[in-house]
DRENTITI-121722 format. One record per residue (C-alpha): residue number from 1; residue in one letter; chain; x, y, z. Coordinates in steps of 0.5 Angstrom, whole numbers, plus 500, padded with zeros to 3 digits. Last residue first. Example, Ala and Ser with C-alpha at 12.3 -4.5 7.8 and 13.67 -1.06 7.14 Angstrom:
kolro	nulo	marke	X	Y	Z
2	s	A	527	498	514
1	a	A	525	491	516
END
This chain:
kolro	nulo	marke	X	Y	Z
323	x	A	798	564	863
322	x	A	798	559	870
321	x	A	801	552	872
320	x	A	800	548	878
319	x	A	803	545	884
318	x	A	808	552	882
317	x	A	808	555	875
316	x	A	807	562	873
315	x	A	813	565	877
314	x	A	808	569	880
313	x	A	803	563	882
312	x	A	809	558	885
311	x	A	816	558	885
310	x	A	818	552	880
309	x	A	824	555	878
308	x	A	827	547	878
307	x	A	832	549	884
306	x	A	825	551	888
305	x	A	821	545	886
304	x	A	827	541	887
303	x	A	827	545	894
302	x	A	819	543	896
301	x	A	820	536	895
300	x	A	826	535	898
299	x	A	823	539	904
298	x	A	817	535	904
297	x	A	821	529	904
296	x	A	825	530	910
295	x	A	819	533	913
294	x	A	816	525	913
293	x	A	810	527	918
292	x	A	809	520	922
291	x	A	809	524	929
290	x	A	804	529	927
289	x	A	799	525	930
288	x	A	803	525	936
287	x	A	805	533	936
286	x	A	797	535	935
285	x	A	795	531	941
284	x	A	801	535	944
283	x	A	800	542	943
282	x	A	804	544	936
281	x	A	807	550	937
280	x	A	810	549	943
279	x	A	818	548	940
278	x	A	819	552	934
277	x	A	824	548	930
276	x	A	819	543	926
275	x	A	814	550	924
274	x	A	821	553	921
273	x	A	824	548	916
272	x	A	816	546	913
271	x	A	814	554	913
270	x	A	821	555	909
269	x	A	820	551	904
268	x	A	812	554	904
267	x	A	816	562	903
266	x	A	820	559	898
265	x	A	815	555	895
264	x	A	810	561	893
263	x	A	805	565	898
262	x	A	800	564	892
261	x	A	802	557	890
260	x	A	801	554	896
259	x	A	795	557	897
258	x	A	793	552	891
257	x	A	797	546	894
256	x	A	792	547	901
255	x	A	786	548	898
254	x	A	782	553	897
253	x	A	775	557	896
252	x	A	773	553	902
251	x	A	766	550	902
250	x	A	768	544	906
249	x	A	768	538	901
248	x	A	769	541	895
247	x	A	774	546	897
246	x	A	778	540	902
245	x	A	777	534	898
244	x	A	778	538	891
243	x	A	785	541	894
242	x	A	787	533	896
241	x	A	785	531	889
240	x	A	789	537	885
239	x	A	796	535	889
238	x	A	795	528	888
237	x	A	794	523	893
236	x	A	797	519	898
235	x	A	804	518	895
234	x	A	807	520	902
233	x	A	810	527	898
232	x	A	802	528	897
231	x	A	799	526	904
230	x	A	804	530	908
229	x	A	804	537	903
228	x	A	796	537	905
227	x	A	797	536	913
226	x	A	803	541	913
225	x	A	798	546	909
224	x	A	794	545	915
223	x	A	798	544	921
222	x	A	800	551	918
221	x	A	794	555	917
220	x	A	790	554	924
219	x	A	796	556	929
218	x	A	798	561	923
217	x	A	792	565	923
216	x	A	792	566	931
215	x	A	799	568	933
214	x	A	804	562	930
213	x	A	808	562	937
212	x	A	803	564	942
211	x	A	804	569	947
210	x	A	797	570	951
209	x	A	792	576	949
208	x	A	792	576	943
207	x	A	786	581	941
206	x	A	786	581	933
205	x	A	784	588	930
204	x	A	781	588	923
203	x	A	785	593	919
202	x	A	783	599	916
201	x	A	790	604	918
200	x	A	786	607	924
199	x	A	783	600	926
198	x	A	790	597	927
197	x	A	792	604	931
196	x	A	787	603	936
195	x	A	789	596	938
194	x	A	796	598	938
193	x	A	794	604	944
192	x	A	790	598	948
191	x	A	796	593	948
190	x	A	801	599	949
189	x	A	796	601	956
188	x	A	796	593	958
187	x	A	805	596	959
186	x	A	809	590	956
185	x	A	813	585	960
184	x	A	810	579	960
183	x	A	809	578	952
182	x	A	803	582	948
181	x	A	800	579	941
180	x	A	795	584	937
179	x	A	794	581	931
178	x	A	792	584	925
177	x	A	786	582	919
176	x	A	785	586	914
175	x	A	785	581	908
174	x	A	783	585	903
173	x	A	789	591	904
172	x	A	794	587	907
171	x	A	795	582	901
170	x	A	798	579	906
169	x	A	797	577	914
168	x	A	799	582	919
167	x	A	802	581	925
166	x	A	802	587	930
165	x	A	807	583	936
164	x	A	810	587	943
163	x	A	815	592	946
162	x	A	813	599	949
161	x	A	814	596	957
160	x	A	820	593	954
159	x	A	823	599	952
158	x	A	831	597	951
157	x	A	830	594	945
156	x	A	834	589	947
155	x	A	830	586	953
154	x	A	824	585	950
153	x	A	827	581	944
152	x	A	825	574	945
151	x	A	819	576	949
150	x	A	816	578	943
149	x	A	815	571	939
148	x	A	818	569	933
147	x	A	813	565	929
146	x	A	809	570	925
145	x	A	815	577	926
144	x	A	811	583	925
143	x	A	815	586	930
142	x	A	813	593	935
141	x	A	816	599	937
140	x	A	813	604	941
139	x	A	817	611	940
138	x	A	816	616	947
137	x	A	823	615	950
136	x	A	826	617	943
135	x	A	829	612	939
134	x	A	836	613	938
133	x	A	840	608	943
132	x	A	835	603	942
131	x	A	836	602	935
130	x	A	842	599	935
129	x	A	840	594	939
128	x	A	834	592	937
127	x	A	837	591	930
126	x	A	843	586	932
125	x	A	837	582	935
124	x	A	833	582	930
123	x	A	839	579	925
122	x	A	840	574	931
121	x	A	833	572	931
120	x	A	832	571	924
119	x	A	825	571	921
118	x	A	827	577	916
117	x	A	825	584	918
116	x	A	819	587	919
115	x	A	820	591	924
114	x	A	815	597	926
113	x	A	817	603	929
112	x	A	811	608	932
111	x	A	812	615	935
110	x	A	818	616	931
109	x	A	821	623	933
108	x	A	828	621	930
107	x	A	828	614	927
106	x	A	829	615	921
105	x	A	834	620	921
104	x	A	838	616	927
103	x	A	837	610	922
102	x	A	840	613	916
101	x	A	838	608	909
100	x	A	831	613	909
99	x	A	825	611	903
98	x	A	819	616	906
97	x	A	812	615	903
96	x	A	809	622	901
95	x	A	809	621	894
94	x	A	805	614	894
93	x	A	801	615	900
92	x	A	798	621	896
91	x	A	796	618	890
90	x	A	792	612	894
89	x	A	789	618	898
88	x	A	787	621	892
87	x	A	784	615	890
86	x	A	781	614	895
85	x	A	777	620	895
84	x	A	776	620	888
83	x	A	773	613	888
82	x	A	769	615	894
81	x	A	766	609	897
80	x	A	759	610	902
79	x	A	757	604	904
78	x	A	762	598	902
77	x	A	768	600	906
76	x	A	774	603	903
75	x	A	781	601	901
74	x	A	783	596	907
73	x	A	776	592	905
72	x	A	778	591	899
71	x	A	771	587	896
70	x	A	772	581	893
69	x	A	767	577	898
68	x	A	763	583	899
67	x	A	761	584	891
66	x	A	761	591	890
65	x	A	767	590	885
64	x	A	762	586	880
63	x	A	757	592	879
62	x	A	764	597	878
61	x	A	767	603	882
60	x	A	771	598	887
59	x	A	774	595	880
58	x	A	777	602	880
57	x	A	779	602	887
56	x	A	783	596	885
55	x	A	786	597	880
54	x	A	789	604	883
53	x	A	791	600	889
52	x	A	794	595	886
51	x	A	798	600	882
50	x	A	800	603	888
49	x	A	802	598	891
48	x	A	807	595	884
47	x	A	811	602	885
46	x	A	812	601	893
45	x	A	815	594	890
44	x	A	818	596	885
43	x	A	821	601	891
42	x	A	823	596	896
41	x	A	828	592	891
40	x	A	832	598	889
39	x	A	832	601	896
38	x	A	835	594	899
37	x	A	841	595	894
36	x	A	842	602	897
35	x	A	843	599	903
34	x	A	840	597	910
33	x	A	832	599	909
32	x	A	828	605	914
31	x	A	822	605	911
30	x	A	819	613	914
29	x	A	811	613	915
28	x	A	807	620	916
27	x	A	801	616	917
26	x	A	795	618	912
25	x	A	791	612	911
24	x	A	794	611	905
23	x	A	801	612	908
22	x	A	799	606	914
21	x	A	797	601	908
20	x	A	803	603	904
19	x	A	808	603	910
18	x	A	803	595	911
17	x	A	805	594	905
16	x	A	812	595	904
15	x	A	814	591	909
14	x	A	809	584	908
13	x	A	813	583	902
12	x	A	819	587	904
11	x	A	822	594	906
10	x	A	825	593	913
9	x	A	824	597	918
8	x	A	817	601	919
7	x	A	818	608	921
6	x	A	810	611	924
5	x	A	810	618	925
4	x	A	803	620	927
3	x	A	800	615	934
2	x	A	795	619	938
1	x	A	797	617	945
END
C-alpha cells in the first residue's frame, strides 16, 4: 500500500516539520490542531519552513553549499541538484499544506496519521480515543513521541495491528534520520510500509526492532547530555572546559552544553525530569554509575536559567551568549 494522504496531529517544532517535510515530497498532508490559538502559532512556523527551505536551497547552489557535512540531505541529494526543481517543490508544499481544527474532516480518507503531540500520556490517551471512531479502517497511525512507548497506547487507537513509532530528529531536513520502532501487537507488514515511507519523504529509515524507551539517538544522547550537565552543576568544570574535552578530544563538531543550546533549556529541563520517570531506560551498569547524579541541582539549574529568559541559542543567550 502506497501511502498518499497523510494527517499529522500537532503543529509543533518537530510537527510542523515533518507535515513540510512530507508536503515538499509531494504528500497531500492535512495538521490537524486544537484551537484557533493553535493555528496562530503553527503557521509562523510553516512560514519559517519555508523560508529555511528557500535558504537552504539557495546555499545548496554555491561551492560552500556542496560540502557533504552542510548538505540538507532531506532537500536533494548531492549528485543531480535542481535548484529550480527544489525550489518549486519548496513553494508547492508551502500552498498545498492543509491547516484543519475538525478532526472528523482531517482524518477522512487518511492513509496515514502521525501524532506529535506533547510528551503527555493522558493527552495521548484522550487523543486516541477520539480519533478512533473516525478513522477509516485503511488509516495506519503512528506517534513521534521520543520516550513514550507505543505499547502504552496500542489499545486506544482502536488498530493496534496498524499502530507504531516514527520518530524524527530536528531539523528534519539535514538530520534525516527516522525510527521505525514497532510494539507486540503491530502487523510485520506496517513495519515494512513505514520504512517505506521514511525514505519516500528523504529520510534515512532507522529499523528498531525491539521496544525501547528513548529509541536509538536518545539512548545515546541523553546519558550524554546528563553526564555533561552533572559535572558542571557538581562544580566539577565549567561549561566551555567540559564542551572542549569532548570536541577536542573526540573530533565531535559539539559538546554537550553547545547542543544544549540549540534544543533550548526548556526542552533540556524537561529531558532532566522526564529520563529519572522512565523506568528501563537506563540498563543497570549505567543505573549505578548514574546513582551519584545530583538531578536536584540539574533541575534547579536549568529552571534559574528558564526563569531568567536564558533559553538557549534562540533567545541568544544559554550556556552561551550569541549576536
Amino acid at each position: 500500500m502506497g501511502y498518499r494522504k497523510v494527517v499529522v496531529a500537532g503543529g509543533g517544532v518537530l510537527g510542523s516539520q515533518i507535515a513540510y517535510q512530507a508536503a515538499y515530497c509531494g504528500f497531500d498532508v492535512t495538521v490537524w490542531l486544537r484551537s484557533e490559538a493553535s493555528i496562530g502559532r503553527a503557521q509562523p512556523k510553516i512560514d519559517n519552513l519555508y523560508e529555511e527551505y528557500r535558504k537552504i536551497i539557495e546555499i545548496m547552489d554555491t561551492p560552500e553549499g556542496k560540502n557533504p557535512a552542510v548538505w540538507a540531505r532531506g532537500i536533494a541529494d548531492l549528485d543531480g541538484f535542481d535548484k529550480a526543481k527544489c525550489l518549486a517543490q519548496a513553494e508547492n508544499a508551502y500552498k498545498s499544506l492543509k491547516l484543519e481544527l475538525d478532526m472528523a474532516k482531517a482524518v477522512e480518507d487518511a492513509d496515514l496519521v502521525i501524532e506529535s503531540m506533547a510528551e503527555d500520556t493522558k493527552e495521548k490517551i484522550a487523543f486516541y480515543q477520539k480519533m478512533a471512531p473516525l478513522l477509516p479502517e485503511k488509516t495506519v497511525v503512528v506517534t513521534n513521541s521520543s520516550t513514550l512507548l507505543p505499547s502504552t497506547f496500542a489499545k486506544y487507537t482502536g488498530r493496534p495491528d496498524k499502530y507504531l513509532s516514527l520518530h524524527f530528529a530536528n531539523h528534519i531536513w539535514t538530520n534525516n534520520t527516522a525510527e521505525v520502532m514497532a510494539q507486540p501487537l503491530t502487523d510485520k507488514r506496517y513495519f515494512e510500509e513505514l520504512i517505506q515511507f521514511a525514505n519516500e519523504i528523504r529520510m534515512v529509515a532507522l529499523p528498531v526492532n525491539k521496544e525501547k524507551n528513548g529509541y536509538l539517538l536518545n539512548s545515546l544522547l541523553v546519558p550524554f547530555l546528563l553526564s555533561g550537565l552533572d559535572l558542571y552543576v557538581n562544580g566539577v568544570s565549567d561549561p566551555e572546559s567540559i564542551d572542549k574535552a569532548w570536541t577536542l578530544g573526540t573530533g565531535a563538531p559539539r559538546g554537550p552544553f553547545q547542543i544544549f543550546d540549540v534544543v533550548g533549556m526548556k526542552t533540556a529541563y524537561h529531558i532532566v525530569l522526564q529520563y529519572q520517570k522512565v523506568p528501563g531506560l537506563f540498563g543497570p551498569l549505567l543505573k549505578k554509575m548514574m546513582m551519584p547524579y545530583n538531578f536536584k541541582a540539574q533541575e534547579a539549574c536549568l529552571k534559574k536559567m528558564i526563569d531568567e529568559g536564558k533559553l538557549g541559542k534562540a533567545s541568544g543567550e544559554g550556556f552561551y551568549k550569541y549576536n
